[in-house]
C-alpha positions as CSV (number, residue, x, y, z in Angstrom):
1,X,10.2,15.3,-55.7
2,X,12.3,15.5,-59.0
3,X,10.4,15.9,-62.5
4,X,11.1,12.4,-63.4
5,X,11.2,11.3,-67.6
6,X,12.4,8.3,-67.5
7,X,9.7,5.3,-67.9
8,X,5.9,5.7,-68.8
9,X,4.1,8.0,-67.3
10,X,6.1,10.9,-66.8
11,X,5.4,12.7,-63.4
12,X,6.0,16.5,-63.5
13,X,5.7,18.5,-60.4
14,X,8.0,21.3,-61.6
15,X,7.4,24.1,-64.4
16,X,10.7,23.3,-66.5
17,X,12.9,24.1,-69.1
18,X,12.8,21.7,-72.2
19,X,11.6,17.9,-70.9
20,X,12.6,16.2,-74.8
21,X,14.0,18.0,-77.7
22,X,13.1,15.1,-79.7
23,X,9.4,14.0,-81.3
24,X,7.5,12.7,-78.3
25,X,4.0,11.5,-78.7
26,X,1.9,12.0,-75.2
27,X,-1.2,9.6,-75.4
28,X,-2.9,11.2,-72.1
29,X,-2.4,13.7,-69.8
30,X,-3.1,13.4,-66.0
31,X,-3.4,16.7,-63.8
32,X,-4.0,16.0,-60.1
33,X,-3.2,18.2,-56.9
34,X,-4.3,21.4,-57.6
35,X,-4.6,23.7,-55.0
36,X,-5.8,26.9,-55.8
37,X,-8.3,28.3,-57.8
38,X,-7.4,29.2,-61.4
39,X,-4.2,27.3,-61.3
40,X,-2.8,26.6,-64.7
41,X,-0.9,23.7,-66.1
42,X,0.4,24.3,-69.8
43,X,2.3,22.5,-72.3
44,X,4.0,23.6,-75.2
45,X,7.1,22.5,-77.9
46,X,9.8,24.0,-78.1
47,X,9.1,26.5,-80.8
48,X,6.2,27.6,-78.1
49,X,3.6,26.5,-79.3
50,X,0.8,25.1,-76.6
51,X,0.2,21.6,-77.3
52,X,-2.1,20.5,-74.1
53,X,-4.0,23.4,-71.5
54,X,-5.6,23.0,-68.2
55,X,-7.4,26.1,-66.0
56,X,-8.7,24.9,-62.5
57,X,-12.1,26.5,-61.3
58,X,-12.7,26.7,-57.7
59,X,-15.7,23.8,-58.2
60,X,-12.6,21.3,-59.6
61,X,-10.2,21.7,-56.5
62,X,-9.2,17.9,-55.3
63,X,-10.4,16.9,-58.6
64,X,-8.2,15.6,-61.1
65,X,-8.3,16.7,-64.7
66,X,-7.6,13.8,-67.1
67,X,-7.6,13.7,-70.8
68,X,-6.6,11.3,-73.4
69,X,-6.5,13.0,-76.7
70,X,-3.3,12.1,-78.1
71,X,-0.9,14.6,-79.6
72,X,2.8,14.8,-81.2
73,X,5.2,17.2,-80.6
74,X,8.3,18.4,-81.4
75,X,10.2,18.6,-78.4
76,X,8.1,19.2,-74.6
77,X,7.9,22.0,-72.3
78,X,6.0,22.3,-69.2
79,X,6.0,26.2,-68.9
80,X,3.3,26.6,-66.3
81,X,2.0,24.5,-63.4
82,X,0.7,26.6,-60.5
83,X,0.0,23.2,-58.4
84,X,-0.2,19.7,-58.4
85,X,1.4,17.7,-60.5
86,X,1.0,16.0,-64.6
87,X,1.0,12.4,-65.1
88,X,2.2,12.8,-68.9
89,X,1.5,8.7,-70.4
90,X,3.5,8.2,-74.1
């Protein structure tokens, strides 16, 4: 599968370049299918800074990390995602 931004949520299953240059405001963030013990998923803006973090533990494998504080960036990266994929909801 594709990183696919287009509709609501975003699925990312792919560490990427830029996703948006433009102001994007992510209301949750979904992390499901990791697979390895301290797996990380990491999002930044484009000026790299980290916006939203996520370290697995070997207690949380099969168990999906969700969390729904909101945040506004300029501009999204996905520069580390050892497994799984994000579920990113605007």
């Amino acid at each position: 599968m594709a990183n696919q931004v287009v509709g609501n949520p975003w699925i990312i299953d792919t560490a990427s370049s830029t996703l948006t240059a433009g102001i994007v405001t992510v209301v949750g963030v979904r992390w499901i299918g990791a697979t390895t013990n301290a797996h990380e998923a990491i999002l930044t803006d484009t000026g790299g800074a980290v916006k939203w973090r996520s370290k697995h533990a070997t207690a949380q494998l099969g168990v999906d990390t969700e969390s729904r504080v909101p945040f506004s960036s300029q501009g999204l990266k996905v520069t580390t995602l050892g497994s799984g994929a994000l579920y990113l909801y605007l």
